[in-house]
C-alpha positions as CSV (number, residue, x, y, z in Angstrom):
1,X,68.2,-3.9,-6.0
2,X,68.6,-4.4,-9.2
3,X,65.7,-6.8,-10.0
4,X,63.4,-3.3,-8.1
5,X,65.3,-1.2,-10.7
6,X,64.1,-3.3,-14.0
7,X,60.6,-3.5,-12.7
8,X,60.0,0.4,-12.3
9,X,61.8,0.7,-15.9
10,X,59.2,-1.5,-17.0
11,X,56.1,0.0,-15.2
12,X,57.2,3.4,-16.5
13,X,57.2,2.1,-20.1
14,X,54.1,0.2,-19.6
15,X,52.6,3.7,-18.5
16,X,54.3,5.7,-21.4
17,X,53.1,3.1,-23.6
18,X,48.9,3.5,-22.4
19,X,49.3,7.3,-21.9
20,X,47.3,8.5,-25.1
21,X,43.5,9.6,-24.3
22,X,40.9,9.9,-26.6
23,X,40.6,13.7,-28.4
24,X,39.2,14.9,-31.3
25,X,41.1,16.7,-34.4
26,X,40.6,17.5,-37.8
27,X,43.0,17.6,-40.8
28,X,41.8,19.2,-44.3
29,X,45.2,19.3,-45.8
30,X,47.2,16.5,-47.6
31,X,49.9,16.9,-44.4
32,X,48.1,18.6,-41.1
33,X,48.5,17.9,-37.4
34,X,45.4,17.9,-35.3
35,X,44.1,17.5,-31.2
36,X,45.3,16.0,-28.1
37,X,44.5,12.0,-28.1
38,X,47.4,9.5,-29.8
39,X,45.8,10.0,-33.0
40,X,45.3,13.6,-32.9
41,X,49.2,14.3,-32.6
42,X,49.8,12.6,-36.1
43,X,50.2,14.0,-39.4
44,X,48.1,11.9,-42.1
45,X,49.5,12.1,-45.4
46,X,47.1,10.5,-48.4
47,X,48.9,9.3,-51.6
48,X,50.6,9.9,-53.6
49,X,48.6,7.1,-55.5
50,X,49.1,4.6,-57.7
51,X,45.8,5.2,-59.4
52,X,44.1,2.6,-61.6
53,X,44.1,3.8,-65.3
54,X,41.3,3.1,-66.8
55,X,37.8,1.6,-65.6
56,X,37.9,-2.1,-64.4
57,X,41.8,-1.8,-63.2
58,X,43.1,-1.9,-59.7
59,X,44.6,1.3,-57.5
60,X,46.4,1.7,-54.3
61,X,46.9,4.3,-52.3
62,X,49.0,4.7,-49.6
63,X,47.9,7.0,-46.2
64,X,51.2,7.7,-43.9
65,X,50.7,8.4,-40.5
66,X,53.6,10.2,-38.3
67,X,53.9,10.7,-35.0
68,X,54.5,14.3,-34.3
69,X,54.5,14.6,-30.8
70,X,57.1,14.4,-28.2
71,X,55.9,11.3,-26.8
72,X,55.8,7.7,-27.8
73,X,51.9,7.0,-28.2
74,X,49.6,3.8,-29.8
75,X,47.0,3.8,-32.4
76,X,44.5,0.7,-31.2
77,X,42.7,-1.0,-33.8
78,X,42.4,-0.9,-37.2
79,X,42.1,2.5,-39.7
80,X,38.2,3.1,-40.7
81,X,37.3,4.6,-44.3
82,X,34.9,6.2,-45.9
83,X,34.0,7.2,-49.4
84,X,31.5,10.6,-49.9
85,X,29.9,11.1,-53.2
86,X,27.4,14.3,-53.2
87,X,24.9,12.8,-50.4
88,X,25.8,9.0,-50.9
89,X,28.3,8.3,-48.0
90,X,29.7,4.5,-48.0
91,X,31.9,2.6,-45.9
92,X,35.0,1.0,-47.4
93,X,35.3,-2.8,-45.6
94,X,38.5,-3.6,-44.1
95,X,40.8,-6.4,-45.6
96,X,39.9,-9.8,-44.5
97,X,43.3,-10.0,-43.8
98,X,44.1,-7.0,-41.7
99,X,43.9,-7.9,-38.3
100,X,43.6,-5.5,-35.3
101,X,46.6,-4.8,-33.0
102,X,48.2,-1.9,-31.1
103,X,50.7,-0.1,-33.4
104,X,53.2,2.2,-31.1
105,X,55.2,5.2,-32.4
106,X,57.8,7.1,-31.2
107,X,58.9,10.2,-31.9
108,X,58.9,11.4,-35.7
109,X,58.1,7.2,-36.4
110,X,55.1,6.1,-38.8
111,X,52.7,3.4,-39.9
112,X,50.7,2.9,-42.7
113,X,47.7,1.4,-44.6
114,X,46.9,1.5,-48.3
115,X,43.3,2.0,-49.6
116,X,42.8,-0.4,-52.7
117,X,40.0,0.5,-55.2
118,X,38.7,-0.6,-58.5
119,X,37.8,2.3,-61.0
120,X,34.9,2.3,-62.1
121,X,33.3,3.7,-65.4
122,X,32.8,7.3,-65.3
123,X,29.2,8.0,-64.8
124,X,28.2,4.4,-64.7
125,X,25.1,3.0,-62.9
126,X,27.7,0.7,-61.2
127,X,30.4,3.1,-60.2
128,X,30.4,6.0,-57.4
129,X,31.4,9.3,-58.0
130,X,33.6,9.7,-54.9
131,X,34.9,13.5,-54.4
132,X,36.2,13.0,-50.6
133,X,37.7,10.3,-48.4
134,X,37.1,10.5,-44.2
135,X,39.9,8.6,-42.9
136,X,38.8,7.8,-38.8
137,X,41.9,6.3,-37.1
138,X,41.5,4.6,-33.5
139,X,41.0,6.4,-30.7
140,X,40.1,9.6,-32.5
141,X,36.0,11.2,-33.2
142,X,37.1,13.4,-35.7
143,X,37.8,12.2,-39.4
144,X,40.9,13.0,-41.6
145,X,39.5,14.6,-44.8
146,X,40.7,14.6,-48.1
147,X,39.6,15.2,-52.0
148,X,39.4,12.3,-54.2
149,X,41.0,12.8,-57.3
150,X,42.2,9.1,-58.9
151,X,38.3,8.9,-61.0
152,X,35.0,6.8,-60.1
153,X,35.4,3.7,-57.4
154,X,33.5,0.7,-59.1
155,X,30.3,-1.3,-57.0
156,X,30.7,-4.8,-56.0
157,X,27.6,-6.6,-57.8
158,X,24.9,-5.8,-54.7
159,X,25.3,-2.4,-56.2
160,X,25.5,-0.4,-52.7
161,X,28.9,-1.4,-51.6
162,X,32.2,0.1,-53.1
163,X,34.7,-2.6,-54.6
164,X,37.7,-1.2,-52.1
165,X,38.9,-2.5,-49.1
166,X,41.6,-0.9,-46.2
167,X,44.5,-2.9,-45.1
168,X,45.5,-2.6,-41.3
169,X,48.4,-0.6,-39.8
170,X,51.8,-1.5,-41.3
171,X,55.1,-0.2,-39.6
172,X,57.3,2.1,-42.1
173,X,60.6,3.9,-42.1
174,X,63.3,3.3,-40.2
């Protein structure tokens, strides 16, 4: 009896654990709540940075995603980036380290990833003007959106790519 007991605990966690559907929201705001879908019941705070100072130097900046539903859910995958600068819109790569994987969050729980930049010189022929970040997170066909404010983002030498990269999920707070 006992042994029939454990295995419908674990089917009902298995099912609570794979109960998120794909959705669509949209956040404008520095700490917004959008759609229906896993990662449309999160808030997605960006920064505060630690912006690079001056052109050639390195900056981070963090984006905190919460779970503000009532139900556990999973963000599968990795966080997707992009970089808008007037009509130029670029993709930033993801970390050659960051490796895909299912990141679950209960209640009020969150996860992270930092986007890492190098400034670049304002104006430059090798730098991009960025003005607004999309963040797309798994599972999701609408885009987080928020103004860029930490200066230019440098080219890698081809000249098309930015020299950024995003790191994969990481689990914070308690």
């Amino acid at each position: 009896m006992r042994a029939t007991s454990l295995t419908v605990a674990a089917l009902a966690a298995a099912l609570l654990l794979t109960g998120c559907d794909d959705g669509g929201g949209e956040a404008d705001s520095k700490d917004s709540t959008a759609g229906s879908s896993c990662a449309d019941k999160v808030a997605v705070q960006f920064g505060p940075a630690n912006a690079a100072p001056a052109a050639g130097d390195t900056g981070n900046v963090p984006v905190t995603i919460t779970n503000r539903s009532g139900a556990e859910c999973t963000l599968d995958g990795l966080p997707a980036v992009e970089l808008s600068a007037g009509d130029t819109v670029t993709d930033v790569p993801t970390d050659k380290a960051a490796g895909a994987k299912k990141t679950t969050l209960v209640k009020e729980a969150s996860t992270s990833f930092t986007l890492t930049y190098v400034r670049g010189e304002k104006g430059g022929s090798t730098s991009l003007a960025v003005g607004k970040v999309e963040i797309h997170l798994p599972g999701s066909s609408k885009p987080h959106s928020f103004k860029w404010s930490y200066g230019d983002v440098a080219l890698k030498s081809d000249g098309q790519a930015p020299n950024a990269s995003v790191s994969g999920f990481q689990q914070s707070g308690d």
